[in-house]
Structures are given as structure tokens and as C-alpha cells.
N, C-alpha and C positions, 0 to 999 in steps of 0.2 A: 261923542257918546252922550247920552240923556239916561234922565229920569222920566220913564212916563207913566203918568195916573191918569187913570180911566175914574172920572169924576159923574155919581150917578148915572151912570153909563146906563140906554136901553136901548135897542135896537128891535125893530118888526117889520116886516116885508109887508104888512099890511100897512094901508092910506089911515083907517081909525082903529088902530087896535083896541077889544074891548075886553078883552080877560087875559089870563095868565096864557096862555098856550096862543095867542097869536103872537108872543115874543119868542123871537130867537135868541136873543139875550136878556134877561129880566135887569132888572136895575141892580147894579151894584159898584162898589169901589174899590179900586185895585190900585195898586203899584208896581212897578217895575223899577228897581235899586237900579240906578248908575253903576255899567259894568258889569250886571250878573250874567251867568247864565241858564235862562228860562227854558221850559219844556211847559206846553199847553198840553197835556193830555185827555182824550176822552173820545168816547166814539163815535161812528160815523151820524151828524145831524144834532152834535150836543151846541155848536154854535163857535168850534172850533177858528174855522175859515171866519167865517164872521166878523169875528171881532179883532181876528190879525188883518182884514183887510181895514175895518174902521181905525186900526192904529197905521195903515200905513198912508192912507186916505182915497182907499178905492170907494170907501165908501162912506156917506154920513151919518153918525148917529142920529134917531130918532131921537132919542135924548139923554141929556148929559155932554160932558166935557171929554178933550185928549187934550189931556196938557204935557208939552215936552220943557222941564226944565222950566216950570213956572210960565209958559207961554200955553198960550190957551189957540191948538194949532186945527179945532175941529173942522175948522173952514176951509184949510190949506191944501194945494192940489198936492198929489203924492210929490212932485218936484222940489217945493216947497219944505218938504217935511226933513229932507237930505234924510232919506233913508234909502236902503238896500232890499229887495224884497227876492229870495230865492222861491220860485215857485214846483211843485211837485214835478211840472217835465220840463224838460230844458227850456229854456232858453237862451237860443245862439245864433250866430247870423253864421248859416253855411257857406257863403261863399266867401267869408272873410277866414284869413287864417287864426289860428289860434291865438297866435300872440294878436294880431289885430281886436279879435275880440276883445281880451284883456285889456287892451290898452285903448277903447273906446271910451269909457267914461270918462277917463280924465282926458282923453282930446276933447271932449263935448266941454272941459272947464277949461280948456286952452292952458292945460297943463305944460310947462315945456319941456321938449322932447327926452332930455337927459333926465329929468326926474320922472317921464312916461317906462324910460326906457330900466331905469332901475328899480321900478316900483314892480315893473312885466315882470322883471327877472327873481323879483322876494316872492311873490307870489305862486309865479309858478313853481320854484322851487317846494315851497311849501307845501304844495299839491301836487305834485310829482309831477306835472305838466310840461319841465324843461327840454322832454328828447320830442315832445310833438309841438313847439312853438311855431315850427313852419309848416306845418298841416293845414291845408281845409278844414273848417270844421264840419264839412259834409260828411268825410273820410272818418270821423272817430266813432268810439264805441259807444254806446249807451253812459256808460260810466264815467266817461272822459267827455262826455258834453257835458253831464252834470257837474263835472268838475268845473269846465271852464264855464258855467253859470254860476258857481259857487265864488269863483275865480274873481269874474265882474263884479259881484258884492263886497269881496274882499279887500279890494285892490283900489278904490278910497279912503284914504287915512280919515278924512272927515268928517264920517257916515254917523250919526245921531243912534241909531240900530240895524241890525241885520234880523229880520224877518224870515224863518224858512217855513217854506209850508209842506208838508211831509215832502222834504228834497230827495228821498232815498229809495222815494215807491217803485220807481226804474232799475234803479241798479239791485246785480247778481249779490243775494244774500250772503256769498262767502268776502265780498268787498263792502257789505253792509259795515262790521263792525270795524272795520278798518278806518273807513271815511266818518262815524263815529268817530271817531280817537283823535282822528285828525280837526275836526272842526273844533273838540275840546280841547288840542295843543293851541290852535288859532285864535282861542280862545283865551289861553293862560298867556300868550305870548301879547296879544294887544288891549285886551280888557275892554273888548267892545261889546258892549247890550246885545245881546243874541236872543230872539224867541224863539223856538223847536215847536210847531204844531206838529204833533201824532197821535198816532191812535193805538200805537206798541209802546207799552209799558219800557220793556226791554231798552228802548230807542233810548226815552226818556231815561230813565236811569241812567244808562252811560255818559251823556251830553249833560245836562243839569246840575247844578248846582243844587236848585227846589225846584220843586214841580206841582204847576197851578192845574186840580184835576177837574175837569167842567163836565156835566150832567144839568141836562133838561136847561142849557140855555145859563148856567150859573157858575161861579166858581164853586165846589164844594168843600177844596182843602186846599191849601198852599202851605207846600214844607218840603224838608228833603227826604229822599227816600226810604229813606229809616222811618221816619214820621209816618209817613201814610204806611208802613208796611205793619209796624208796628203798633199805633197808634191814630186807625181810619176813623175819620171824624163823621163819616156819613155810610149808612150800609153799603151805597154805592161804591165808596173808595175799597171798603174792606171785601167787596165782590170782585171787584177788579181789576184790583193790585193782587200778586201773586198768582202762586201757580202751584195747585188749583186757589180761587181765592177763600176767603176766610167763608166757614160756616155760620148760616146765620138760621137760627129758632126763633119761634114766633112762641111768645110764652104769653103765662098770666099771672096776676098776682096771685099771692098765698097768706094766710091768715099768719104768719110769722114774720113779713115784711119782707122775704124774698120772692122768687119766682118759679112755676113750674110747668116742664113743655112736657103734655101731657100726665103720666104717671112719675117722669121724675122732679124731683124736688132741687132744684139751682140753688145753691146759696149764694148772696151775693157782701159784697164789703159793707163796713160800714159806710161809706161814701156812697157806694150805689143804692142801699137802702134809704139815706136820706134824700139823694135823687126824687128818685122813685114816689117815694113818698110826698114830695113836693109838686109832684102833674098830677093832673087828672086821667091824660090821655091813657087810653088801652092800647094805643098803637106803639107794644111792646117787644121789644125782640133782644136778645143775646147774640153773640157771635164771636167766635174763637176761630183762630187760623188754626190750619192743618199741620204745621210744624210745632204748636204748644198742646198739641193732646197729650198728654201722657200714656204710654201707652204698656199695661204691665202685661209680666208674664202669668201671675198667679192673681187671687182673689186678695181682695184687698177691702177695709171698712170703708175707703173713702174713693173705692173706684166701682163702676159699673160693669156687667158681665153683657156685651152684645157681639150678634154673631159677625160673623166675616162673610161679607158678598163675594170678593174679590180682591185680588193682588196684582198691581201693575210694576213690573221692572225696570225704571228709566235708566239705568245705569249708575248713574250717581247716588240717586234716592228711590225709593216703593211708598207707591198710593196705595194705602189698603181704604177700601171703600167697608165699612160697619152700617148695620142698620141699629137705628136710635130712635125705637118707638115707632113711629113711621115714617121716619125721614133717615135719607143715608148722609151719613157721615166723614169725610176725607179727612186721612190721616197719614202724615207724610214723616219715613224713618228713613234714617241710612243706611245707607246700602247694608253696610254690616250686620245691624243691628237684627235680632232673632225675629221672624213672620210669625206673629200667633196662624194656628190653624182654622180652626173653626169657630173658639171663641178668641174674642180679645176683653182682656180687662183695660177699661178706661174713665180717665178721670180728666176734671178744666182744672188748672192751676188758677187762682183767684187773680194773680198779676194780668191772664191773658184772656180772662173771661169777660167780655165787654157788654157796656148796656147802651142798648138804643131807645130813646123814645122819639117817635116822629120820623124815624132815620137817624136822629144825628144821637153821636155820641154826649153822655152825659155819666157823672160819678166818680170822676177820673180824682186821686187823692191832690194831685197837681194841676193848677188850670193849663193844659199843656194844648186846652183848645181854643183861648179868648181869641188869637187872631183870626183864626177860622170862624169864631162864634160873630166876630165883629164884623168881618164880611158879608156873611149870611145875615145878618140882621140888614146890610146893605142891599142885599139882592132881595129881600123881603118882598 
């Protein structure tokens, strides 16, 4: 198990990078705690794959450091690194059985047999693998080769981290959340370094401990899921995360020291006033999630009258879709809870009404964003 920091870390597929957008990765400085486990979130082409291959050493940075454990391994062929890397489709050698698979890495260390042969059998029990050890692995399902790739990473006690890069994109969604749970029991049972690249929220949440969320090539937030959900440090986090994700207005300032998106008037805290007041930028915007609207039945001094678009029934909860000036609104009730008809009265609680400038969150009463804030000044 390691500690690994991505030390001014940049990477570019171009030979002379000369501005911001020929980096895949922008420069910045991360850690990975000894033992956690991680989840890389973000969508397809933010630099995801990237920068899980430069920690495993498929690839070198253009510049900056991988250090594992105060060793500086940027140079080191993946061999080298004793790491484990699950990739999104199997890999497995079909013509060896199951258990062969499994129990090739440590023949490759000249493991002896009796310790190959009991490490096969922890393993696959773990991953429910025990009743196909003597399988082909040409013979298995989709799911059960990813298992036995899963398996081969596993099944080294002495692996520095394990690497997945979307492992799950193969397998039948109703064994999706299974094989979750399982790599989090794997997880609490040896305390080895795991990284989870995906692009499902969902995934990540299950799996993670915190969750590093990357856009345009950077980290944007790192925390656990409560964090970004309740507390997204960059619009893009508070888009993204949830479901539907948080509403976000483009507002302007007002001669009272808060802000207004068109005709209505936002009041904002004291802390976001002084925010506020402290940039210059006009690149201003508020955003509240769709579970802290409030949302009444009757007229109220401190809530707004907007009509109703629509009503969606997921079963559990109802989207009512409001228009708000000229932008629509998502607002997420329980199931139970009464459907206004035509109109809805609504109001931002000040706890969940947030202020961006630049994108990133700023005003918060608590500094609940300096490690986010310190990263970002590293990928600057």
C-alpha cells in the first residue's frame, strides 16, 4: 500500500504545448492517503484515463512528479511501480483456467505453491469465483471474466494500489451494484489504495470513501459525497452531482449589495455580500439544488408565485419543472408530498442558496472549501 502525490503534475499530448487547452491535465497537486478509497469522477475527455495511466506508468508526465511513499517513481516502468491496474474489458488469458489465471501473478514472483494455492482460494471466494476455478476462461460470462481481472489485481498481498479504470462498463447493470459492494467489502477487509475512474456518479458514491471530481483537465473538488452534493465548490460539481443537478442563474449585482436574476431580487448572507463585494468579476451566478427549494402551497411574503411546466413521477420522488423568469426551474418532492397545480409558490432557504464567482464557490460562513481552494490554485 502507498501514498501517492501527483507533485505539479501536467501532462499534453502535444510535443510544445502553448496555452491552456492543449493540456489534458493542467498543472496541479494531489494526494492519495495510504489505504483510501478513491473514485476519479468526471466525463468523458476531462483527463480521467490520463492521469490513472501516468500513476500507473503507461505513461510519462510532461511535467511534474508521481511520488509513491516519498519515492519519486515518475520514471519507473509500470513493473516497477508493483501496482495492479483493472482495465474497463477484461483481461484474461482464455485458454488458461480460472484458477490459472488467478494464480499467475504470483507464479510470475516464484510464489510457492502452497501459498499460490491459498491466496487462489481467499480470492476467489471473495468474488464468488470458487464453483468455476476449473473453467476455461474462454467459457465465462462477461461478468466473471471481469471478475477474474478483478481477481489478478487482488490476489497480491503486496500491490502499492489497485487502479480501475471504469471496470463495470461490461457487466449487466443489475450485477453493477453487487460487484460495487463487493470491491468496497475488499476494500474494508485489506485497506489497500484503490482508484475507481468513472463517469457515474452513482458508481462513485457507492465505492469511495471521497471523490476527486475532474473537469477540463483539473481536479475541481475532492471530498465525500455529502460534500460535493451539498457543498459543490465549482458550478460544474453542483451540475453534475445529482439528479437532476443543482440549478444554476446567471445574476447581477444590485444597488443593496445582493443580486438579481432578472426581475427578482436574491438576497444573499452576510458572508456572500462580503464575497461579493470583494471581486470585481461580473462572471456571477447562484445555484441551489432541486431538493432545497421550498416549495409552498399558499402565498407567502418570502416566496415567489411561478407557473408549473410540468410533473414527472419517478416513484420515489416528482420533478416539478417551474418557470423562473426565463429559465426553468427543477424542484424535487416526495413522493407524498401535495403537486401544486398550476402555480407553485417558492422560495431559496439562505443555507442552500450558493454563490459562484468564476465558477467556484465563494461566501461559505465556514472555510469548508480551502482544500479545494488550494488545489485549484495548484492547477492554476
Amino acid at each position: 500500500m502507498a501514498e501517492i502525490t501527483l507533485q505539479s503534475l501536467a501532462h499534453s499530448y502535444h510535443k510544445t504545448p502553448q496555452q491552456r487547452a492543449d493540456y489534458a491535465i493542467r498543472k496541479m497537486t494531489h494526494v492519495w492517503r495510504n489505504g483510501g478509497a478513491y473514485a476519479l469522477l468526471g466525463p468523458s475527455g476531462c483527463g480521467k484515463s490520463t492521469m490513472l495511466n501516468i500513476i500507473s506508468g503507461l505513461l510519462t508526465p510532461s511535467e511534474g512528479s508521481v511520488i509513491f511513499d516519498k519515492q519519486d517513481v515518475s520514471h519507473l516502468a509500470p513493473q516497477e511501480r508493483n501496482i495492479a491496474q483493472v482495465f474497463q474489458f477484461p483481461v484474461v488469458y482464455d485458454t488458461m483456467t480460472v484458477y490459472d489465471n488467478l494464480a499467475f501473478p504470483l507464479r510470475n514472483m516464484k510464489t510457492p505453491e502452497a501459498k499460490v494455492r491459498s491466496r487462489v482460494s481467499e480470492v476467489a471466494e471473495l468474488l464468488e469465483l470458487s464453483s468455476v476455478l476449473d473453467k476455461r476462461a474462454s467459457n465465462l460470462t462477461a461478468d466473471e471474466k471481469q471478475k477474474v481481472s478483478m481477481g489478478r489485481g487482488l490476489v497480491r498481498e503486496d500491490v502499492s494500489a489497485i487502479l480501475f479504470d471504469e471496470p463495470l462498463t461490461v457487466i449487466d447493470p443489475h450485477l453493477k451494484w453487487k460487484l460495487r459492494r463487493k470491491l468496497r467489502q475488499i476494500h474494508e477487509q485489506f485497506h489497500i489504495t484503490m482508484i475507481y475512474v468513472t463517469h457515474d456518479q452513482l458508481e462513485a458514491a457507492t465505492f469511495a470513501q471521497e471523490i476527486a471530481v475532474m473537469y477540463d483537465g483539473a481536479i475541481v473538488q475532492f471530498g465525500t459525497p455529502r460534500e460535493l452534493f451539498e457543498t459543490p465548490n465549482h458550478t460544474f460539481v453542483g451540475f453534475f452531482i445529482g439528479s437532476p443537478g443543482m440549478n444554476l442563474l446567471e445574476v447581477e449585482r444590485n444597488a443593496s449589495g445582493n443580486v438579481t436574476f432578472e426581475s427578482f431580487d436574491l438576497p444573499l448572507t452576510e458572508d456572500q455580500q462580503a464575497a461579493l463585494a470583494a471581486t470585481e468579476s461580473n462572471n456571477i451566478k447562484v445555484g441551489i439544488r432541486p431538493e432545497f427549494v421550498h416549495v409552498w402551497q399558499e402565498a407567502r411574503d418570502d416566496a415567489w408565485q411561478v407557473p408549473v411546466q410540468y410533473v414527472e413521477d419517478l416513484g420515489t420522488y416528482k420533478i416539478i419543472s417551474v418557470k423562473f423568469g426565463s429559465q426553468v426551474l427543477k424542484l424535487r418532492i416526495a413522493e407524498e408530498d401535495p403537486v401544486p397545480k398550476d402555480h407553485a409558490f417558492i422560495s431559496f432557504p439562505a443555507q442552500w442558496l450558493k454563490l459562484y464567482i468564476d465558477e467556484y464557490l465563494i461566501g461559505e460562513p465556514e472555510d469548508t472549501t480551502k482544500d479545494s481552494d488550494e488545489e485549484m490554485q495548484d492547477a492554476g
